[in-house]
N, C-alpha and C positions, 0 to 999 in steps of 0.2 A: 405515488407517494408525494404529500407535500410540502413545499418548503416554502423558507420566508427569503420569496420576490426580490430581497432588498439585501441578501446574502450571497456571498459566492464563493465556493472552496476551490483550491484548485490542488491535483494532483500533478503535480513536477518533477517528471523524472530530472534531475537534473544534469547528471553525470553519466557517460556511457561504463567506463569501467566498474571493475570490480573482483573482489581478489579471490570469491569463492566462483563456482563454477555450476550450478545447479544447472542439474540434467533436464530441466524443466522450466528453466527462464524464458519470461514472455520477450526478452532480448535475443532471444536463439544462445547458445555456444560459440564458444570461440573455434572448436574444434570444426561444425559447420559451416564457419564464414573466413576461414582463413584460403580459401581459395576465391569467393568471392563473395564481396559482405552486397546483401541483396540490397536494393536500389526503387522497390514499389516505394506508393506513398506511405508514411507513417509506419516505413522497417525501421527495426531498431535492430543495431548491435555494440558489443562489448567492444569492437574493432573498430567501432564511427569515427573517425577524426573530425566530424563535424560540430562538438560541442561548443555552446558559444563562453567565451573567455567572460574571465570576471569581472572587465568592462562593462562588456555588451547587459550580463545579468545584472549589475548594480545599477545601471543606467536605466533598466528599466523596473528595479524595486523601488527607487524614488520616487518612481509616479503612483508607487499604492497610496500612501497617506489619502484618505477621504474618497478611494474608490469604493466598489461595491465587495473587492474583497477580504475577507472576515477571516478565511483558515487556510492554512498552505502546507498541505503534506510534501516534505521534503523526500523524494526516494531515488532511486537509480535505475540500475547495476546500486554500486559503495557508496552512498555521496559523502560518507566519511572518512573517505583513502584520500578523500581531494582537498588539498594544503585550506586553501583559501573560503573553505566551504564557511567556517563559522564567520567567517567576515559577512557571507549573504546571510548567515540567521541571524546576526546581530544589526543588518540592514532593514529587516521584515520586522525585525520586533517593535527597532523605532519606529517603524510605519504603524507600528498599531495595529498590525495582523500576528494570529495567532502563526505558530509555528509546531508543528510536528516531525519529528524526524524519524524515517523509515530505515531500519539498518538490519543488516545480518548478526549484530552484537558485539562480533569480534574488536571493532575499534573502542568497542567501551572500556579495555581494560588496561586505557593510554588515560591515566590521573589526570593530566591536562587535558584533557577532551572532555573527560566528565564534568572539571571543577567549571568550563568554561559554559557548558551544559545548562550548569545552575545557575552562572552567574549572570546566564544573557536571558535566563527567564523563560526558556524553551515549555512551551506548553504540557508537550509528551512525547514519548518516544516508544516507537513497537519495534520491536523486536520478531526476525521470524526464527522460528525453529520448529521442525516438523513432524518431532517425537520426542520422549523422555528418554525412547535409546537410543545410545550413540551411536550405534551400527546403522541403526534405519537414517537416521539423521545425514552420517555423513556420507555414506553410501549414494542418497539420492543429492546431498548439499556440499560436494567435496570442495576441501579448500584448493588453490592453484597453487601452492607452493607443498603441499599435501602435510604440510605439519598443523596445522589449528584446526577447529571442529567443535563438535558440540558440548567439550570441557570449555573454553575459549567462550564462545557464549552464553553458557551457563555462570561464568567469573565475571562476563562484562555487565549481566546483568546485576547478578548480587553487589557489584563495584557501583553501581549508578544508584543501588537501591540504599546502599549502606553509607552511599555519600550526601544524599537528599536527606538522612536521617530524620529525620520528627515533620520534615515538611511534605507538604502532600505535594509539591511539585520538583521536576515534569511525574505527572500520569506516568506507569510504564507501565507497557502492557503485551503479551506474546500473541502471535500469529500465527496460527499452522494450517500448511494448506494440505488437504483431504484428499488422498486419492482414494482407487478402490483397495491398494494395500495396507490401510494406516486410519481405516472409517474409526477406531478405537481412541483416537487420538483426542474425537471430539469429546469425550470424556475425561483421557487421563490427562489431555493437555492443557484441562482448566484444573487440574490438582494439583500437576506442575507450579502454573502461573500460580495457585494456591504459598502452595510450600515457598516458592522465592519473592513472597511478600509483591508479588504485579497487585497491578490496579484495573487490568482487564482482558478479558482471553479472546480471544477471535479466530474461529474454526472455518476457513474461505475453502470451496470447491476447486479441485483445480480446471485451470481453461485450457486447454488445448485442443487447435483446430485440427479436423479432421484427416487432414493428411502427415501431420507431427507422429513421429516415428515411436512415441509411446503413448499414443493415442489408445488403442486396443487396450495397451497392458496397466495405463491408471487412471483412463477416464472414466469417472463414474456412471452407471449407465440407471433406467428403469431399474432394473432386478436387484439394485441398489439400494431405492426409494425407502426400504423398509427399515434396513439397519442404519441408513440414517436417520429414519425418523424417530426409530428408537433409541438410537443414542442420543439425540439432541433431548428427545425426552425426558433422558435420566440425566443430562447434562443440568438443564434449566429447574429438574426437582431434586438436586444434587444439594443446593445451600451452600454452594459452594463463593468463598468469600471475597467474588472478584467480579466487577460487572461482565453482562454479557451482551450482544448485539439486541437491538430490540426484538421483543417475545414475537413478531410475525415474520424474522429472520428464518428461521428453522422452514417454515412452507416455503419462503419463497426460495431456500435453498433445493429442497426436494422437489418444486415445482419443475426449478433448472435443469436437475440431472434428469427429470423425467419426460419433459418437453424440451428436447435439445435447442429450439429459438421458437420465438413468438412474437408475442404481442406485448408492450407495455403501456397502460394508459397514465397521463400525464405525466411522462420521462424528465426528468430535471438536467437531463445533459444538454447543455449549451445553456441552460436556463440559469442552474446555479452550481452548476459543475462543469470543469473543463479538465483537460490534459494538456500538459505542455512537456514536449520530447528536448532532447539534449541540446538541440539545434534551434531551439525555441519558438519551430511549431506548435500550433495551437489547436486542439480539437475538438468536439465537442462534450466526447467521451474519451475511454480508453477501447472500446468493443471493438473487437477487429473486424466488426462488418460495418458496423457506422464510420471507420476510421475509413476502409476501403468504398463505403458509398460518398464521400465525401470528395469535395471539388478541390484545389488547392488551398493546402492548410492556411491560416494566418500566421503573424508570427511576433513574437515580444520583441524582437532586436529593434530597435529605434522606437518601439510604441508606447503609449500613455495606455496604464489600465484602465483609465477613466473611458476612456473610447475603446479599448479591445471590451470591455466588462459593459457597455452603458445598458442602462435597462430593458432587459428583452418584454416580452409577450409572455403570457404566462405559458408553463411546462405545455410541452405537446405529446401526442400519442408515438409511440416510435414501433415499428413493424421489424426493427434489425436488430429485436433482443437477441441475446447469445449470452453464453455462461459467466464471460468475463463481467458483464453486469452487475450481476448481484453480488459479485463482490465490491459492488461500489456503496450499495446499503449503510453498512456500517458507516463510511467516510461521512455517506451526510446524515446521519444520526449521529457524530462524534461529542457533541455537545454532552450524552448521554456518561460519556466514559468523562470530561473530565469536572462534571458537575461532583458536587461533593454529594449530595441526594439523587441516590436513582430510583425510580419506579421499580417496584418488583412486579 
């Protein structure tokens, strides 16, 4: 895929916590790391005490202005539970970098959160949610306090949508990630996003590595290939009133679950995509084979993006695709969702 050289998005987990508990977080459980939170390079957990304070982060958003980076997906664990978080989107936006915020929805339905939302000019905001029912939803996305769920998200949303009133911004837009239980989703999920007025639907595989203890029971596999191609089918012939990933998304999702890794030729990570963990490691992707072939991270605490970001070489071929990939598509085709004209 290609991008423009002089562009750079970056996905920032930024926070480790988080008040839901999804049985499938690419941060593990808490319930698994409460004996010991693992310690390879680029583990993430809910339990990290290693995130860098709002110092260390504002110290180093000051150096965007005039760098190479253009978009900054905000995600976690919550990065919405954390007090001081809009102080860094209202840091990013002076810099003249776009801003997206990644949330589980629940914190939308805090008036102040939303109005502050609007007021600092947040680009967009995705929301995940996994199904239109509640049961499958919070069954596999239970909250931690076991009271909130997928009513909670369902009001955070309608709350953000009905307080942007008549304006087209932030974008808001739903996320649901596909196992083999919920392949139906990629259809009723953009009728959902339909009905509560989103601005665009995004149906992502789920990743998980082959030893993760519900690997067997929701990794999509081959024998899969079909019903999702048919639903993405009737997805994208659907006219359904909400953009969607670009039209060669749907292959390269089926290609995924069909050839569990491979090949990518001219990979945009490190190029014009990066990852940065709590701790404000830098990498070049999120893939957790590229993360693990990878020498010791960089890292934003003391750095200038102008030098972490400076002009690399154009895209290279990368041999350590994995699933977690193509869920990175969308991110750098995001232009797509918050333009007001999309290609059909």
């Amino acid at each position: 895929m290609t991008a423009d050289l002089n562009a750079v998005t970056l996905l920032w987990a930024l926070r480790s916590p988080c008040n839901l508990g999804c049985r499938y977080c690419y941060f593990g459980t808490i319930e698994e790391h409460r004996g010991a939170i693992p310690q390879h390079s680029g583990a993430l957990s809910h339990l990290a005490r290693t995130d860098l304070d709002l110092a260390a982060i504002t110290a180093f958003v000051r150096t965007l202005p005039g760098s190479r980076v253009q978009r900054i997906f905000i995600a976690g664990g919550e990065p919405l539970i954390w007090p001081p978080v809009m102080e860094v989107v209202a840091a990013i936006k002076a810099a003249g970098v776009q801003v997206i915020l990644c949330t589980n929805g629940i914190p939308l339905n805090r008036p102040e959160l939303v109005d502050m939302i609007i007021n600092l000019g947040v680009d967009a905001v995705s929301v995940s949610l996994d199904s239109p029912d509640a049961d499958y939803n919070d069954t596999w996305r239970p909250a931690r306090n076991g009271i909130h769920g997928h009513h909670d998200v369902i009001s955070g949303i309608q709350a953000l949508i009905a307080a942007r009133g008549s304006s087209s911004s932030p974008r808001v837009g739903l996320y649901s990630v596909i196992t083999r239980l919920n392949i139906d989703v990629v259809r009723t999920g953009a009728a959902l996003a339909s009905e509560l007025g989103c601005d665009y639907f995004v149906p992502q595989p789920i990743a998980l590595d082959r030893g993760h203890a519900l690997h067997t029971q929701l990794s999509l596999t081959g024998g899969d290939a079909a019903a999702m191609s048919e639903a993405f089918t009737q997805l994208y012939r659907s006219g359904a009133p909400v953009r969607l990933p670009d039209p060669s998304y749907p292959a390269r999702v089926v290609d995924s679950i069909t050839h569990q890794q491979g090949f990518v030729s001219g990979c945009f990570g490190g190029t014009n995509l990066f990852f940065i963990e709590p701790d404000g490691s830098v990498y070049d992707c999120p893939s957790s084979l590229k993360i693990a072939a990878s020498a010791a991270a960089r890292t934003i605490r003391g750095a200038d993006a102008h030098a972490l970001f400076a002009a690399p070489g154009p895209c290279t071929d990368c041999a350590l695709f994995s699933r977690d990939c193509v869920n990175m598509w969308p991110l750098m085709g995001f232009g797509r969702f918050l333009n007001e004209e999309v290609p059909t």
